[in-house]
N, C-alpha and C positions, 0 to 999 in steps of 0.2 A: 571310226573309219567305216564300220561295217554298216552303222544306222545312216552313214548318208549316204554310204551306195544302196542301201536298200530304198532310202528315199527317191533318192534320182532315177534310180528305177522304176520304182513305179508311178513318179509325175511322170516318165515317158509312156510307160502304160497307161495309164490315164488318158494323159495327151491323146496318144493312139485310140483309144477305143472312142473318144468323146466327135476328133475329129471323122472316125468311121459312122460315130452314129448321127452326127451332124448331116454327112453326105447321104446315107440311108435314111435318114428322117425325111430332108427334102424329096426323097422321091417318093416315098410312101406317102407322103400329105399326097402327092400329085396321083397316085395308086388307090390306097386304102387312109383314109382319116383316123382311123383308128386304131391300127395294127402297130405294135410296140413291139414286135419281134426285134433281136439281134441276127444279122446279116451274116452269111460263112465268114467272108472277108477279117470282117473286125472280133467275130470268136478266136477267128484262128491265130491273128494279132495278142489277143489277149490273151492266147494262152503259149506261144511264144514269149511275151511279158514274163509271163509265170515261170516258163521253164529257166529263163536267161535269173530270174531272182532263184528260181533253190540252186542252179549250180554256183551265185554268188554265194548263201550263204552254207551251203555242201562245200565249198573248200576252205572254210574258215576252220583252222586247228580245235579239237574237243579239249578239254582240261576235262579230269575225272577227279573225282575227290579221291585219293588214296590213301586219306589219313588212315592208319594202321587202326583196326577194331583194338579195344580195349578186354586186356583178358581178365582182370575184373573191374568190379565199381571205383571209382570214386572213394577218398576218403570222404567229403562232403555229403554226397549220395549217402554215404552207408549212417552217418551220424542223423541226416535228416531224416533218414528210415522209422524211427521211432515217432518221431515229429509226424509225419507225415499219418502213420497209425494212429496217434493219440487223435489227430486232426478229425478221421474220418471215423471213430467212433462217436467222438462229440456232435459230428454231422449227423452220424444215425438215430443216437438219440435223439437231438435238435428235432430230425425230421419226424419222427415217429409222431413227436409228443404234438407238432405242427399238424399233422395230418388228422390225430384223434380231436385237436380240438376245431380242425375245418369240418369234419365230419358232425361233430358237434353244432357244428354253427347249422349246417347243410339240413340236418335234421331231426333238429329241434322242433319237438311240440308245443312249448310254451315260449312266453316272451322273455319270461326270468331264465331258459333255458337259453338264448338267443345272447344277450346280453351278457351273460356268464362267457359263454364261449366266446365271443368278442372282444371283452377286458382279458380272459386270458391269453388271448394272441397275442393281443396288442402288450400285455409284459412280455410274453414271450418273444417278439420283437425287440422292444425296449432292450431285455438284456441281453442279448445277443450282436444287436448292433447290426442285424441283416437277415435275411429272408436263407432259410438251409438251403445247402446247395441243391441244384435241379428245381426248385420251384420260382414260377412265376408270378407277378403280380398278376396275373391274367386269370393266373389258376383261384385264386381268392376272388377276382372282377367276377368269374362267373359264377362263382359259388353264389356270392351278392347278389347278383341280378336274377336268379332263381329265389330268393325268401324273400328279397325287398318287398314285395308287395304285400308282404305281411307280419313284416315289422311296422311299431310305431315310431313314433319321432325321436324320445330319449334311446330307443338301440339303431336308429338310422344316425343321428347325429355321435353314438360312441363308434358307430362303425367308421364316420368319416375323420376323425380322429383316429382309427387303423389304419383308415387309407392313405393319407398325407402322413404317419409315420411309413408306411411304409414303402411310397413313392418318393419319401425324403431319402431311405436309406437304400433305393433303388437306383437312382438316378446319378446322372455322372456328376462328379464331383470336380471341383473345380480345384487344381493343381498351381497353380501360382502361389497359393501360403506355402507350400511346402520346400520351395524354394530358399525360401530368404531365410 
């Protein structure tokens, strides 16, 4: 009810302001060619428009949420508490050991030092099954694109093996096996 009075309202405002600027256009071609102002007439329309849609929806009934605050947690809440701890210690390390060895990769003085740091991402990915929380694949893209040009081909081609693993376990996943 309220979405098509809001509608019909405003195709009448519409209506109203287009056939104002229709009348204002023609005279201003015969005036000025170029002047694209709006006219008092059809502002004042439009915003009559305006006032007649808030007192439509100004009297439509407010619903508040008054579901009663809860004076404690959750039994669920309080069991996954641990869970959720254990979760983000494994992230911290995860991410630690991520960071020392992008740093590694970053800068690295040798090729053997390049390559090392590469194969271990890349298990470090492997077994994890995903990138630690808060990092991006963007964050690794630019690391890349700062040494690339001074990598050779076997630590450019182990990198691109980092990277489609880890664009594989980046990317959305497709949800219909999970169905059936």
């Amino acid at each position: 009810m309220l979405r098509s009075c809001l509608v019909l309202i405003l195709c009448a405002g519409t209506h109203a302001f287009q056939a104002a600027s229709l009348r204002s256009r023609v005279e201003r071609r015969q005036a000025q060619p170029s002047c694209a102002a709006v006219d008092r007439r059809s502002a004042a329309q439009l915003l009559g428009v305006a006032a007649a849609s808030l007192a439509v929806l100004s009297s439509q009934p407010v619903e508040a949420n008054t579901e009663a605050m809860l004076a404690e947690p959750t039994a669920g809440f309080v069991s996954g508490e641990a869970a959720r701890a254990e979760f983000e210690k494994k992230q911290k390390a995860y991410k630690k050991k991520w960071r020392k060895e992008l740093a590694n990769l970053e800068y690295a003085t040798s090729e053997s030092e390049s390559l090392e740091a590469i194969i271990t991402l890349t298990r470090l990915v492997a077994s994890e099954g995903n990138l630690p929380e808060g990092i991006r694949k963007m964050d690794l893209d630019q690391v890349y694109k700062r040494v690339q040009p001074n990598l050779s081909k076997d630590t450019r081609l182990a990198f691109g093996q980092l990277d489609r693993l880890v664009g594989k376990v980046t990317s959305v996943k497709d949800l219909k096996g999970l169905d059936e």
